[in-house]
C-alpha positions in Angstrom: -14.5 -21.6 33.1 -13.0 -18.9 36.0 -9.2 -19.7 34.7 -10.4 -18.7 30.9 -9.6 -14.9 29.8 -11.0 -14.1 26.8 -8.3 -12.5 23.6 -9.0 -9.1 24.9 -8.3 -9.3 28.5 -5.2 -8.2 29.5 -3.6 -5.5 31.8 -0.8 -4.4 29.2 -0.7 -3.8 25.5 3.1 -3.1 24.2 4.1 -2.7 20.3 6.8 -4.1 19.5 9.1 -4.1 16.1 10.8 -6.2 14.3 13.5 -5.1 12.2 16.7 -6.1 10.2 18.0 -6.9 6.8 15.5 -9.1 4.4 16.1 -12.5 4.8 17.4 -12.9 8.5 14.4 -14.9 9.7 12.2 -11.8 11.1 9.1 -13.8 10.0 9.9 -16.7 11.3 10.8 -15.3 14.9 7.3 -13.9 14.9 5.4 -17.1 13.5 7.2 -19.4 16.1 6.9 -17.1 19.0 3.0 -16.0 18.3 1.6 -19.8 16.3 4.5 -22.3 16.9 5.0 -22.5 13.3 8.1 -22.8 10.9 8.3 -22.5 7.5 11.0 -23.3 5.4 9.5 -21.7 2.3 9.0 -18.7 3.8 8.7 -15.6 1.3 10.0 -11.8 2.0 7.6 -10.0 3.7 5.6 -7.4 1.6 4.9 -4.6 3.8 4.1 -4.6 7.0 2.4 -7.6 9.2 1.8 -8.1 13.0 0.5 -10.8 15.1 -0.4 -10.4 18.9 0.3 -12.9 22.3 -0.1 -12.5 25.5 2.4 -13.7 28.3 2.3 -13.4 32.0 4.7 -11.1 33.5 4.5 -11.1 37.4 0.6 -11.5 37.8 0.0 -9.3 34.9 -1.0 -10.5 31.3 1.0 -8.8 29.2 -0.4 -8.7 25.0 2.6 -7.8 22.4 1.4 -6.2 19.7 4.2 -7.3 17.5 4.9 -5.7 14.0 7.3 -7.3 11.3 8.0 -5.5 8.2 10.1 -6.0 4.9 13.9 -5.2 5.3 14.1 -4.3 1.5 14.8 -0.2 0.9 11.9 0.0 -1.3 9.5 -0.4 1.5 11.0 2.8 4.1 8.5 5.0 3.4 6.7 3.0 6.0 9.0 4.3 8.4 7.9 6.3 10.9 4.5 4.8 11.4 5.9 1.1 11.7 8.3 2.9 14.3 5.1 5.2 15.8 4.1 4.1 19.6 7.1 0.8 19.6 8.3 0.4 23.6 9.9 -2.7 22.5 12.2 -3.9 19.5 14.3 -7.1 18.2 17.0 -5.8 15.9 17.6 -9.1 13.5 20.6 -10.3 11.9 21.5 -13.7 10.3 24.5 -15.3 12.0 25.4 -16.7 8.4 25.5 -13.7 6.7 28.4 -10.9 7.6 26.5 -8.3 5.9 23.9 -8.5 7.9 25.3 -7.9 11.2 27.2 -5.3 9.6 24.0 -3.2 8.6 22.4 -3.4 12.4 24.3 0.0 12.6 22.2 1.7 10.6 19.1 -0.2 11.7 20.1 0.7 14.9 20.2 4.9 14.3 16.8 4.5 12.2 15.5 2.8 15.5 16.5 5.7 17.7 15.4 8.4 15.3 12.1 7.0 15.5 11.5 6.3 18.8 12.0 7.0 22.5 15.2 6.4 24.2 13.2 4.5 27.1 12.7 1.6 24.1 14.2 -1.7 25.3 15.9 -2.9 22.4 17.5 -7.1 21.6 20.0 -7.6 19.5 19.1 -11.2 18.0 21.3 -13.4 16.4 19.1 -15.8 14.4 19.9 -18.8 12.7 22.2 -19.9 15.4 21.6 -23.6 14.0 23.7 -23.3 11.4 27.0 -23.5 13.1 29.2 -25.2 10.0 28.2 -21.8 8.6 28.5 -19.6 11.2 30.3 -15.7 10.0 29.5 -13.7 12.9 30.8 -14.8 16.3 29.0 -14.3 19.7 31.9 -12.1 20.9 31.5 -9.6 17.9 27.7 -9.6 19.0 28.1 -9.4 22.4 30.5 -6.6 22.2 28.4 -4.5 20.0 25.8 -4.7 22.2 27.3 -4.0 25.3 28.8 -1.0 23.6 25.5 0.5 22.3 23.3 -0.8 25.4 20.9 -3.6 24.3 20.0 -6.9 25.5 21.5 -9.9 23.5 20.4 -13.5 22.6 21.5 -15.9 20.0 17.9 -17.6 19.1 16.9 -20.5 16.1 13.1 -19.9 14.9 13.9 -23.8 13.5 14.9 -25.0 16.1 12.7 -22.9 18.3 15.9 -21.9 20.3 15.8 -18.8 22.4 12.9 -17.6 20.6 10.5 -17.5 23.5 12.9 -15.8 25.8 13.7 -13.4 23.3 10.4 -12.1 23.3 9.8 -12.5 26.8 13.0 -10.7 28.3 11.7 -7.8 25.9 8.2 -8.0 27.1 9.5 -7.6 30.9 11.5 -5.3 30.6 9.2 -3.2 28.7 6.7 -3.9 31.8 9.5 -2.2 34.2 9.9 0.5 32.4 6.3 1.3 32.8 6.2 0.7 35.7 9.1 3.1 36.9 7.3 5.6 34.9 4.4 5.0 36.7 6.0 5.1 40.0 7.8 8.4 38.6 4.8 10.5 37.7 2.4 9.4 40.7 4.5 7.7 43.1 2.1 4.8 43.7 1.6 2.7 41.1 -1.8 1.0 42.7 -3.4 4.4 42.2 -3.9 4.3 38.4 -7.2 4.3 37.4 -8.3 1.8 35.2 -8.0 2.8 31.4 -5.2 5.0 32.4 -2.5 5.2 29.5 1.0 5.6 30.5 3.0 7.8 27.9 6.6 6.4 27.8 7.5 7.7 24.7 6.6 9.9 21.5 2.7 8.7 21.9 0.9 7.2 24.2 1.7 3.3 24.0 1.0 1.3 26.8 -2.5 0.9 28.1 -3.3 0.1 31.4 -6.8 -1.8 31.9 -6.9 -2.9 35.2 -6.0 -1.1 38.7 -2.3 -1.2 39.9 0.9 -1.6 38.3 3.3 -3.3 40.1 5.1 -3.6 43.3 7.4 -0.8 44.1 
């Protein structure tokens, strides 16, 4: 019973978006990576939804607050509060669909608008299964996303490819980013107090609820 930790115990809580053109598997990502589940039926998101797990980075328990919303324009009035308090984001495209890749752009600008420039941000090329259809190459990817900065990783929520590291890699990095901060404004990071919220961006996002950080 020691090695159980009930759904509210953890030492990290990060929100993280999802966000992308309709239809590039954003649901999908987020139903694999938080249930296991895919679902070829899958309708367009109405709204906004989000769905929490929790990961160990180093000996920390990391929970991901993740948010998925609808890419259709009718829905951007949600904007700034589905952006409000994100450390984290996976900017989607569909590697079958040109046009999608093509808006990431503006994506990309309504992402930084919205949030601090401390956000780690993955550029995710989904539906990597479908290679006879493939109109986006990894080279086009990679080089956009070396070129503005982000992380990159061509994932399959059907074939549960990538999916798991995608999230991960966002989660850690996230989790040193804190923890510079932390290091930055008190210079030991084993000093926090428990409850202490670390503010690494426009609001106060990441809640600490155990003593220490990590290792300098």
């Amino acid at each position: 019973m020691a090695a159980y930790r009930a759904e509210d115990d953890y030492d990290y809580l990060f929100k993280v978006v999802l966000i992308g053109d309709s239809g590039v598997g954003k649901s999908n990502l987020l139903s694999r990576f938080t249930r296991n589940e895919f679902n070829l039926e899958s309708k367009s998101t109405i709204g906004v939804e989000f769905a929490t797990r929790s990961i160990h980075v180093d000996d920390k328990i990391v929970k991901a607050q993740i948010w998925d919303t609808a890419g259709q324009e009718r829905y951007r009035a949600i904007t700034s509060a589905y952006y409000r308090g994100a450390v984290g984001a996976l900017l989607v495209y569909d590697v079958t669909r040109h046009v999608t890749f093509e808006n990431i752009e503006r994506w990309l600008k309504e992402l930084r608008d919205h949030t601090d420039s401390s956000i780690v941000i993955m550029l995710v090329a989904n539906k990597a299964d479908l290679r006879h259809l493939r109109a986006v190459s990894t080279e086009d990817a990679k080089a956009f996303a070396e070129r503005e900065n982000l992380f990159f990783m061509e994932t399959s929520a059907l074939e549960s490819l990538n999916v798991e590291n995608a999230f991960s890699e966002v989660l850690t990095q996230v989790y040193h980013v804190v923890c510079r901060k932390a290091l930055d404004v008190g210079g030991d990071p084993t000093a926090l107090p428990k409850g202490q919220t670390i503010d690494i961006g426009k609001d106060d996002v990441s809640e600490v609820k155990k003593v220490g950080c990590c290792s300098a």
